[in-house]
Short mmCIF file of the C-alpha atoms (twelve columns), coordinates in Angstrom:
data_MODEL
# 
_entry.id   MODEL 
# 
loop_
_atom_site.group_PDB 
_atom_site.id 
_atom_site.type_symbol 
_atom_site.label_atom_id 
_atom_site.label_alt_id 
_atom_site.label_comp_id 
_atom_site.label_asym_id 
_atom_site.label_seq_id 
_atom_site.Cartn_x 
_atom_site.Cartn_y 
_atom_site.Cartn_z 
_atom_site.pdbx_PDB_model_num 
ATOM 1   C CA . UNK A 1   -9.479  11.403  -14.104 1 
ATOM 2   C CA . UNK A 2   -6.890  14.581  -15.367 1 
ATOM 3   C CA . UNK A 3   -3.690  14.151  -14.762 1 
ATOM 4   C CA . UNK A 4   -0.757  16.576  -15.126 1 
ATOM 5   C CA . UNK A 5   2.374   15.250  -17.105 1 
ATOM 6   C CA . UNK A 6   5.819   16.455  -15.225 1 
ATOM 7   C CA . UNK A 7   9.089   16.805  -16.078 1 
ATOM 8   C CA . UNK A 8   12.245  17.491  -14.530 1 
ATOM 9   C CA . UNK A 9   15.898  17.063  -14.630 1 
ATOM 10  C CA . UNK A 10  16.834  14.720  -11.000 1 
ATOM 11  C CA . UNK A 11  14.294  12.506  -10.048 1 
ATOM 12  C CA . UNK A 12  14.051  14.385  -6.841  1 
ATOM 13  C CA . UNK A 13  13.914  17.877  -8.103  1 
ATOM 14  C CA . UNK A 14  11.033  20.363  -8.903  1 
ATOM 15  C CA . UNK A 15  9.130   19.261  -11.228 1 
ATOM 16  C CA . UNK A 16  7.424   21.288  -13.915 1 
ATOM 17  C CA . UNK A 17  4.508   21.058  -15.592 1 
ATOM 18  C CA . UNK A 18  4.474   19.991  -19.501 1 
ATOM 19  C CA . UNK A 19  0.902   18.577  -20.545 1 
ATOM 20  C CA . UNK A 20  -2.536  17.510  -19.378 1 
ATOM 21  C CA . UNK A 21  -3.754  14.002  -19.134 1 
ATOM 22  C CA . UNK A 22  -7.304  12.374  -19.425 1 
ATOM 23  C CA . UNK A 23  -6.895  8.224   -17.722 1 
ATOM 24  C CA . UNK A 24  -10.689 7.788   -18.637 1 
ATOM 25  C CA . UNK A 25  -11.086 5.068   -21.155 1 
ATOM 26  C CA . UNK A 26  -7.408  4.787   -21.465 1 
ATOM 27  C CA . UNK A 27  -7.493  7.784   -23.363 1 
ATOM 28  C CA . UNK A 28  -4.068  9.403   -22.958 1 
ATOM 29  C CA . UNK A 29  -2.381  6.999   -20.203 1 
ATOM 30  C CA . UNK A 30  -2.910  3.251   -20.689 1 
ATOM 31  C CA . UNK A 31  -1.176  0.443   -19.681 1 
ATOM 32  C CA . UNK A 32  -1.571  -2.777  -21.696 1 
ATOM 33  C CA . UNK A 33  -0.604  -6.332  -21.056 1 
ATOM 34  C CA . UNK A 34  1.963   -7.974  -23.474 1 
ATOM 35  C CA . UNK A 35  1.001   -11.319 -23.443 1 
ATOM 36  C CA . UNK A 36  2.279   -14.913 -25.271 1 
ATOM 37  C CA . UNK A 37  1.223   -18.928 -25.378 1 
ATOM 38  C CA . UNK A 38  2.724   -21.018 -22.967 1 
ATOM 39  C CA . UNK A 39  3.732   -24.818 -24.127 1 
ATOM 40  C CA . UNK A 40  0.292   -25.605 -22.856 1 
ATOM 41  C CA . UNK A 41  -1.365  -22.709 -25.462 1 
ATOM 42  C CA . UNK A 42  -2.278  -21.048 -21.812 1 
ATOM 43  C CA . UNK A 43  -2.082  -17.297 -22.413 1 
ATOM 44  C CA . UNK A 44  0.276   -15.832 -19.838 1 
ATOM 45  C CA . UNK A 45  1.376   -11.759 -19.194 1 
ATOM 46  C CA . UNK A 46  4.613   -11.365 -19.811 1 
ATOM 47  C CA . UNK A 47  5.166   -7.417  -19.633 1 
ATOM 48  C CA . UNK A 48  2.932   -4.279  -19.619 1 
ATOM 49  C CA . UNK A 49  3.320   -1.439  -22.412 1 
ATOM 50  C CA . UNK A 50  2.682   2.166   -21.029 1 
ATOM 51  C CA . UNK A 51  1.905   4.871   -23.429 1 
ATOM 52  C CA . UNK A 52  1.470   8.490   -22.293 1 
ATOM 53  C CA . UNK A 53  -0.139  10.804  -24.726 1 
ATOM 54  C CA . UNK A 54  -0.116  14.608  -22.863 1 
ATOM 55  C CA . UNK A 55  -1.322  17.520  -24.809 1 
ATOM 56  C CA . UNK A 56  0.841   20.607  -24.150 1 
ATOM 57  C CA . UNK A 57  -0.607  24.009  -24.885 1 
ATOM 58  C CA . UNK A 58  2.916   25.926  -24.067 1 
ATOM 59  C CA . UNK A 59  6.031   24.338  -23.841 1 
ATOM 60  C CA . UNK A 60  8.845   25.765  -22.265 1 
ATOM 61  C CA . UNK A 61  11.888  26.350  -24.297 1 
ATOM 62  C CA . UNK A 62  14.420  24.094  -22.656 1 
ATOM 63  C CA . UNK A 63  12.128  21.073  -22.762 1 
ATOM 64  C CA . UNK A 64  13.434  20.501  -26.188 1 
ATOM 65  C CA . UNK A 65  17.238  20.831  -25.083 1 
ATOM 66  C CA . UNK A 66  16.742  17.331  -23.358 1 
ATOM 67  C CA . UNK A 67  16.159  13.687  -24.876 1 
ATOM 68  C CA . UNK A 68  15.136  12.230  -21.899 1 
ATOM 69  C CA . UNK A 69  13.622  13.797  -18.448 1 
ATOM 70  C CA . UNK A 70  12.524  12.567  -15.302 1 
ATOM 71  C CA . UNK A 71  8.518   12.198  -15.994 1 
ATOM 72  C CA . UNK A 72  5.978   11.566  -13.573 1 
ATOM 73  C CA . UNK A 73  1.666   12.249  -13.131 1 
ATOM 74  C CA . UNK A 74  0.160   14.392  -10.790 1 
ATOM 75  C CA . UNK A 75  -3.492  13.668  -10.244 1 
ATOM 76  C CA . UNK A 76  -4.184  16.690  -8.052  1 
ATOM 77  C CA . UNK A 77  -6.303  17.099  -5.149  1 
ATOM 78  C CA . UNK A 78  -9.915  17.717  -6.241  1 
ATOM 79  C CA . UNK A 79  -9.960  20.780  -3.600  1 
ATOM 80  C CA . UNK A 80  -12.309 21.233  -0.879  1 
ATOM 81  C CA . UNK A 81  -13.931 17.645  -0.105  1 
ATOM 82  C CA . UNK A 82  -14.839 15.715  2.602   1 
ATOM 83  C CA . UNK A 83  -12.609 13.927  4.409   1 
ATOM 84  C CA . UNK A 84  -9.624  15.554  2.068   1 
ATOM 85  C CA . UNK A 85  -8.075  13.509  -0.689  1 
ATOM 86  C CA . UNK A 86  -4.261  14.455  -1.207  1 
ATOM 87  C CA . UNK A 87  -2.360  14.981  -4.602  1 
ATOM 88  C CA . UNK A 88  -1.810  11.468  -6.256  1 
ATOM 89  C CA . UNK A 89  1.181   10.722  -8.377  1 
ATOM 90  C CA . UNK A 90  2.642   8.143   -10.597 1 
ATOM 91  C CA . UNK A 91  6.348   8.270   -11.057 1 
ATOM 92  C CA . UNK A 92  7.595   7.039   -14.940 1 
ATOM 93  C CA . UNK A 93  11.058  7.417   -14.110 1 
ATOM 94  C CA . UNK A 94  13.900  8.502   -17.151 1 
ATOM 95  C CA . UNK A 95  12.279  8.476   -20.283 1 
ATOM 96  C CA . UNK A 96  12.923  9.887   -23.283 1 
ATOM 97  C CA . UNK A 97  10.163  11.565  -25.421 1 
ATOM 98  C CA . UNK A 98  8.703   12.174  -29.143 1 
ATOM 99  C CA . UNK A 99  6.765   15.600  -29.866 1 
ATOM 100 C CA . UNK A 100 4.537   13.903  -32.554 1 
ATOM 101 C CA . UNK A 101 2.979   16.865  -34.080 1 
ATOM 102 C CA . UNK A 102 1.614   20.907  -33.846 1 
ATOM 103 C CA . UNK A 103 -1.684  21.036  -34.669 1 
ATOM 104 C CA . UNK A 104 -4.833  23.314  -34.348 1 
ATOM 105 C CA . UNK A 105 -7.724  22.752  -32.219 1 
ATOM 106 C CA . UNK A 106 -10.066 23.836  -34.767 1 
ATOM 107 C CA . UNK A 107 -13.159 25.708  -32.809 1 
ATOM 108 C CA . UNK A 108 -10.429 27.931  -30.960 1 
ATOM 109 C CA . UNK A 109 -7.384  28.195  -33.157 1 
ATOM 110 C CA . UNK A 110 -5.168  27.036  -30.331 1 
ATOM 111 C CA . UNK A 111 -1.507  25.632  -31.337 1 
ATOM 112 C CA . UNK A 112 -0.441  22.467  -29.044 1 
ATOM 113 C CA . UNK A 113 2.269   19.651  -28.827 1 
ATOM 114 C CA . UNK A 114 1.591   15.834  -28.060 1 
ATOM 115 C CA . UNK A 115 3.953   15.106  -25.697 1 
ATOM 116 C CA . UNK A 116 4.482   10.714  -26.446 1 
ATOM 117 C CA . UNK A 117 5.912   8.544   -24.191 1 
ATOM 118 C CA . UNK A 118 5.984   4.710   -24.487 1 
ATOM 119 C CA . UNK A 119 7.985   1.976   -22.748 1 
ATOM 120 C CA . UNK A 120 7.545   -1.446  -21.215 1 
ATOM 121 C CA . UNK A 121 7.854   -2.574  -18.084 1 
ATOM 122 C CA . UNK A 122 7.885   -6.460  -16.252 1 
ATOM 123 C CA . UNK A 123 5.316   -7.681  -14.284 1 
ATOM 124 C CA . UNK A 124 6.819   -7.284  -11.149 1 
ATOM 125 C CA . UNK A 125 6.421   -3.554  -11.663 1 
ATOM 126 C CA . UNK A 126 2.880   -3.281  -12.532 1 
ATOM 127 C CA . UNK A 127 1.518   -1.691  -8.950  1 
ATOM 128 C CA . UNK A 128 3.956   1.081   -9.676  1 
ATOM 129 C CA . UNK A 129 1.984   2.231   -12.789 1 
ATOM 130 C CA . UNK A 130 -1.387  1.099   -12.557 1 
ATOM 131 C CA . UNK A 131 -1.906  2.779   -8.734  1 
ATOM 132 C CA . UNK A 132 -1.234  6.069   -7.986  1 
ATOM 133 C CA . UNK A 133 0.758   7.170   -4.841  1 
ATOM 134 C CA . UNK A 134 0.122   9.807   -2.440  1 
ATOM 135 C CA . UNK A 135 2.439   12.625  -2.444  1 
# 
């Protein structure tokens, strides 16, 4: 699935968007358990990490005037289907951000930004990141 990575500067503002995400094969959004030995050498979850890697063709000049932004993922509609699917989003919350590197896409010359984002979050919070809501 593509996703769109947001930003903005409220949590309840307009977002904008900043980079493109690809969820297949935990390719650019994953979330991955954190996990120890009990007394009783059981395995047990103890936290999720989330890591967001969105490719950014453009970035608008202000992003970079910020450490942290609101962030969320827009899955969007897929557009005319039967019955109709609506736009699909997972809110990260306040997070701040590394631009890891420019680089070329070499067949097309194209400059872009990699837009990283990782965190943890407990258990309890899983559903939040792992299902996305309708907006």
């Amino acid at each position: 699935m593509k996703g769109i990575l947001q930003y903005c500067d409220t949590v309840d503002g307009t977002y904008l968007n900043c980079g493109t995400i690809r969820t297949k094969n935990n390719q650019d959004y994953s979330v991955e358990a954190i996990t120890m030995n009990d007394r009783e050498d059981n395995i047990i979850t103890i936290g999720y990490k989330i890591t967001v890697n969105a490719k950014a063709l453009e970035l608008d000049a202000s992003f970079r005037d910020e450490e942290q932004w609101y962030f969320r993922i827009l899955f969007p509609s897929p557009g005319a289907v039967t019955p109709p699917v609506p736009d699909m989003i997972i809110n990260l919350g306040l997070k701040s951000y590394n631009l890891d590197y420019d680089s070329l896409l070499q067949r097309h010359d194209i400059e872009y930004h990699i837009i990283k984002i990782t965190f943890t979050i407990a258990t309890d919070n899983f559903i939040y990141y792992a299902i996305p809501e309708e907006v």
